[in-house]
C-alpha positions as CSV (number, residue, x, y, z in Angstrom):
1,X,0.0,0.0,0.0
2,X,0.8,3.7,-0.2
3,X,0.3,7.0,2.2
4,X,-2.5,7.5,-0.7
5,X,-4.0,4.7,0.4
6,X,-4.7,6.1,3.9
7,X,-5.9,9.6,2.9
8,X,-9.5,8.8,3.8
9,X,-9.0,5.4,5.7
10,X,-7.0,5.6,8.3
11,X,-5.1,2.8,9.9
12,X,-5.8,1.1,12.9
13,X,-2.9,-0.2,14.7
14,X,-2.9,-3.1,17.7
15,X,0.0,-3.4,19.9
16,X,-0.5,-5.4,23.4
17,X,-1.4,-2.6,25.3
18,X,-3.3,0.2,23.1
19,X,-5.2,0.6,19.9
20,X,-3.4,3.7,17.7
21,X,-6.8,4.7,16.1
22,X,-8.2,7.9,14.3
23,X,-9.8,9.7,17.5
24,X,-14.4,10.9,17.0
25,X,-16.2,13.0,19.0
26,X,-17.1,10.3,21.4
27,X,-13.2,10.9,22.5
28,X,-14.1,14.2,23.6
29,X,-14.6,13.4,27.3
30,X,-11.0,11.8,27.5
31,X,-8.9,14.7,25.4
32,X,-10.8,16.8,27.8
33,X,-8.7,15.0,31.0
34,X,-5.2,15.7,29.5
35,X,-5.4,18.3,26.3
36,X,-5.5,21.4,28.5
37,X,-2.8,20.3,30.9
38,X,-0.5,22.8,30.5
39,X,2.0,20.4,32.1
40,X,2.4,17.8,29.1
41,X,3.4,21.1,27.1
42,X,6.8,22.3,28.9
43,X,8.7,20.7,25.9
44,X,6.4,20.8,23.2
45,X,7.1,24.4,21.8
46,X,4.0,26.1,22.6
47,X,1.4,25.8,25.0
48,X,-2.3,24.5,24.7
49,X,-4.3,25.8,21.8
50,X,-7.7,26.5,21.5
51,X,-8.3,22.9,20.0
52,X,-6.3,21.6,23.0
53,X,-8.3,23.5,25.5
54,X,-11.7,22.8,24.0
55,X,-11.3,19.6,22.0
56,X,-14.8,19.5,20.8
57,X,-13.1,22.0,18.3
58,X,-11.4,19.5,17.0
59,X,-14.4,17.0,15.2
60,X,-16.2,20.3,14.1
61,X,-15.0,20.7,10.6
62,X,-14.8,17.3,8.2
63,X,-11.8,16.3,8.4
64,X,-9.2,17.4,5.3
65,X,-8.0,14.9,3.2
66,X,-4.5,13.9,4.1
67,X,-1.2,11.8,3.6
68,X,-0.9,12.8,6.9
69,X,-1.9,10.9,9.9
70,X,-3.3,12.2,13.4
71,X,-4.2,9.2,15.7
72,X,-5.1,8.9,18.9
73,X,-3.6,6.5,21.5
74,X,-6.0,4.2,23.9
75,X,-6.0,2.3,26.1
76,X,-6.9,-1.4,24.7
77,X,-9.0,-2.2,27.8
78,X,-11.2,0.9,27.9
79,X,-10.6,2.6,24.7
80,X,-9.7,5.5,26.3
81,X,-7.8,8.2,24.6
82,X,-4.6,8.7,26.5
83,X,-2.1,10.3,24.1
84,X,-2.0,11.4,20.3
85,X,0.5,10.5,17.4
86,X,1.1,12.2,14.0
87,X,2.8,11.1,11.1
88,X,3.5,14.4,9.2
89,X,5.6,16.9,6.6
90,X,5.3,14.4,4.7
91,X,7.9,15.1,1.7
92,X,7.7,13.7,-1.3
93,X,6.0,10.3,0.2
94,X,9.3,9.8,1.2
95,X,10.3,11.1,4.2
96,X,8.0,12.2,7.2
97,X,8.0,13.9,11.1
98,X,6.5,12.5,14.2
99,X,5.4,13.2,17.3
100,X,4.0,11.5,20.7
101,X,2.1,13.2,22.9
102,X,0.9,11.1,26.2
103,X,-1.4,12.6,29.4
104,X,0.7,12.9,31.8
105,X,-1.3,10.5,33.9
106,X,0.2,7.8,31.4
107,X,3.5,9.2,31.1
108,X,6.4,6.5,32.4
109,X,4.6,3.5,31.3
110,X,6.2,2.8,28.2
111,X,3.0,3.7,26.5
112,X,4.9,6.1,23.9
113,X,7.6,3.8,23.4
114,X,4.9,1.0,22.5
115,X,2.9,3.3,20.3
116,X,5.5,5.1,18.3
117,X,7.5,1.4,17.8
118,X,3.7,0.4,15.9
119,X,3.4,3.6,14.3
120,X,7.3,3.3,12.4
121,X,7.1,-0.3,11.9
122,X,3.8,0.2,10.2
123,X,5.2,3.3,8.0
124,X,8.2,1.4,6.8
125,X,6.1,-1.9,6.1
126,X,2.7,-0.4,4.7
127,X,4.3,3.0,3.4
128,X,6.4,4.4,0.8
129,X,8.0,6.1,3.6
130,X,11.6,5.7,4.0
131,X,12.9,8.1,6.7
132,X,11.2,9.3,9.6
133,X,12.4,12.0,12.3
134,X,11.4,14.5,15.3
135,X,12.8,17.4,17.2
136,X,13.6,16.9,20.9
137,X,13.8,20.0,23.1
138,X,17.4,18.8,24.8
139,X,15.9,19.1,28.2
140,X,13.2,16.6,27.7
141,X,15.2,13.3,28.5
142,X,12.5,11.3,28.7
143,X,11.4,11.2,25.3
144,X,15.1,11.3,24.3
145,X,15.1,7.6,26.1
146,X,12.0,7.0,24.3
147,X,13.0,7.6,21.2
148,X,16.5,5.7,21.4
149,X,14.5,2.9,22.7
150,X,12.0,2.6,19.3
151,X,15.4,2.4,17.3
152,X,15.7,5.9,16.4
153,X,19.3,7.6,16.2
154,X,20.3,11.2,17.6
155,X,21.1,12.4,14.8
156,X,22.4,15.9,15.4
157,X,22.3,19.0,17.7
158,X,20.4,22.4,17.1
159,X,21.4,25.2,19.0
160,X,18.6,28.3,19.5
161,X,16.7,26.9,16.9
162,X,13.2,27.2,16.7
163,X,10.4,24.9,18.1
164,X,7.2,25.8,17.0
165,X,6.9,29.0,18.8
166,X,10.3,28.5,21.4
167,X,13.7,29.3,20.6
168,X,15.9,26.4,22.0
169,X,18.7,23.5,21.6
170,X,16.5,21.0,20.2
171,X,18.3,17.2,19.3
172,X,17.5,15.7,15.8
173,X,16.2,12.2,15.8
174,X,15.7,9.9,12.4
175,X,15.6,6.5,11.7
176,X,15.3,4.6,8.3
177,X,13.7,1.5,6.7
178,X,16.8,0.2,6.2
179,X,17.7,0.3,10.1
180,X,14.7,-1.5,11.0
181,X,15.3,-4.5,8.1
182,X,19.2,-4.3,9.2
183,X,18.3,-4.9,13.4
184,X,15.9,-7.5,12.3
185,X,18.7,-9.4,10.6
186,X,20.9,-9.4,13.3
């Protein structure tokens, strides 16, 4: 399959733990627990939008048609919304971003590590895609850990770069397809 294969279905991925699913307005009660935490935002680049604080907002509009994806993170045994994922920047159906985003309730658990291991291995083995990589605010060592842990390689350093909307030292993290065939050689 191809990203243009997902633009109006989006996966649904299993792992032992959570369901990585596109998130509906019956989430609404759950986003409404952790979104406007400002707390899960120290590292994030900017603080809670309007979508964030109110995430009703977010199910308002159809949804645009997208390579991109936008997922939400539950809990298998409730189907709770606990966290978010995205797949995006997509360029030239090559190369993409990501980022995790857990309540911080769930944070510690090895619920990110779990979902964003699902999320590359299904890019690289349903995709096109053949590089994926994130910004990491250097103070936020736990997702540096996370990261490392789903196979991903610090790539590089950033000094007073910008964030979103900070200006910081932020680490670059990629991985390829190539480095998930070679580790399941060896």
């Amino acid at each position: 399959m191809t990203l243009a294969d997902y633009i109006n279905h989006k996966p649904v991925i299993e792992t032992a733990r959570l369901i990585i699913r596109p998130m509906n307005v019956l989430d609404v009660p759950a986003l409404k627990k952790w979104m406007p935490d400002r707390s899960i935002y120290t590292y994030w680049g900017k603080g809670p939008g309007k979508a964030e604080t109110h995430p009703e907002l977010l199910f308002e509009k159809s949804e645009r048609q997208t390579k991109s994806f936008h997922l939400g993170i539950a809990e298998k045994d409730s189907n709770e919304v606990i966290g978010d994922l995205w797949v995006y920047l997509i360029e030239n159906d090559r190369m993409a971003q990501t980022a995790v985003r857990l309540s911080k309730e769930k944070q510690g658990m090895g619920y990110g590590t779990e979902a964003l291991s699902a999320m590359t291995e299904f890019c690289f083995a349903h995709t096109e895609l053949q590089r994926l990589w994130t910004k990491v605010d250097v103070r936020n060592t736990a997702s540096s850990r996370m990261l490392e842990k789903c196979g991903y390689t610090r790539e590089g350093l950033i000094r007073q770069g910008k964030m979103v909307n900070t200006w910081c030292d932020y680490y670059v993290y990629g991985i390829l397809a190539s480095d998930i065939q070679q580790h399941e050689e060896s």
